[in-house]
C-alpha positions in Angstrom: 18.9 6.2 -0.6 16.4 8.9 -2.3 12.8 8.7 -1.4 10.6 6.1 -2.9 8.7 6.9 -6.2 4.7 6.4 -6.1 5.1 3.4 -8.8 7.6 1.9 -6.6 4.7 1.8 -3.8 2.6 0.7 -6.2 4.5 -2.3 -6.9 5.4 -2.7 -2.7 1.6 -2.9 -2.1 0.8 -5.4 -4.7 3.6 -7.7 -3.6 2.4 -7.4 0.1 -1.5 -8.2 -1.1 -0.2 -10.9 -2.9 2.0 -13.0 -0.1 -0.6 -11.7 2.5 -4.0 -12.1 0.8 -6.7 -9.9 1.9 -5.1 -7.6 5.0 -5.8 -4.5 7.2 -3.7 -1.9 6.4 -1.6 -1.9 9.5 -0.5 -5.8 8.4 0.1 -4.6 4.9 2.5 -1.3 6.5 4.9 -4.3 8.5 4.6 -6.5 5.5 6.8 -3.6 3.3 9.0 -2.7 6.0 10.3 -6.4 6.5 10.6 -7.5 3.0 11.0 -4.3 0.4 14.0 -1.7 0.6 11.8 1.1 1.9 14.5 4.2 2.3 15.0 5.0 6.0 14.2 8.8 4.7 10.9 7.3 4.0 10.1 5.8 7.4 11.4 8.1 9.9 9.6 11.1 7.7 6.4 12.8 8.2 4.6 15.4 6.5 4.2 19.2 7.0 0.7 17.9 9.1 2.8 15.8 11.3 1.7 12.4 9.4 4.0 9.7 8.6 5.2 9.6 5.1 5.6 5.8 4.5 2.2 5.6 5.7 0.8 7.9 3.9 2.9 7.1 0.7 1.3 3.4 1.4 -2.3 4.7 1.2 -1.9 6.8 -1.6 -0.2 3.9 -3.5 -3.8 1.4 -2.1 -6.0 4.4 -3.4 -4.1 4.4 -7.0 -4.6 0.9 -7.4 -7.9 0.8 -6.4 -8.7 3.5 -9.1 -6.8 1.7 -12.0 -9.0 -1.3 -10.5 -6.5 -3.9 -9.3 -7.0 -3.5 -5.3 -10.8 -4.0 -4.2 -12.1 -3.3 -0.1 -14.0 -6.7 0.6 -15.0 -5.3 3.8 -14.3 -2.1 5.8 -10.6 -1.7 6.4 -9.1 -4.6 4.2 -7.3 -4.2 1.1 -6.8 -7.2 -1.2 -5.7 -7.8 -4.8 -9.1 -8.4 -7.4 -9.3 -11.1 -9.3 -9.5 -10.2 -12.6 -13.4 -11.4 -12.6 -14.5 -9.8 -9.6 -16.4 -6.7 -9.9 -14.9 -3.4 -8.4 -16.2 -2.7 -4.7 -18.4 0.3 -4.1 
């Protein structure tokens, strides 16, 4: 299988915020390995730096939706969905 696009993190990090509620990131990383078809490319990857790719491809994914306002930081380290009257976090 082909690397993962960015939406299709997208959607993985939105479906883990959702069954998990508000999470540190590490929670949200085991959350898409067990339940969405990450490719083993992916996973066992790492970037010129040394980093690892799914988990960097996670973040990036968090840090898009945060922009386009759908994922908020209700304290330091945890992601979670906003609800769609909350105001965005600083």
């Amino acid at each position: 299988m082909t690397a993962a696009s960015r939406n299709t993190y997208c959607k993985w990090v939105e479906n883990a915020l959702r069954a998990l509620g508000p999470s540190r990131p590490k929670v949200v990383y085991d959350w898409i390995r067990r339940h969405e078809p990450v490719p083993a490319a992916d996973l066992s990857g790492s970037t010129t730096d040394g980093e690892n790719l799914f988990e960097k491809n996670v973040r990036w994914a968090r840090f898009q939706l945060r922009h386009e306002g759908v994922v908020s930081s209700p304290s330091r380290g945890v992601w979670a969905l906003r609800s769609p009257s909350s105001p965005p976090s600083p």
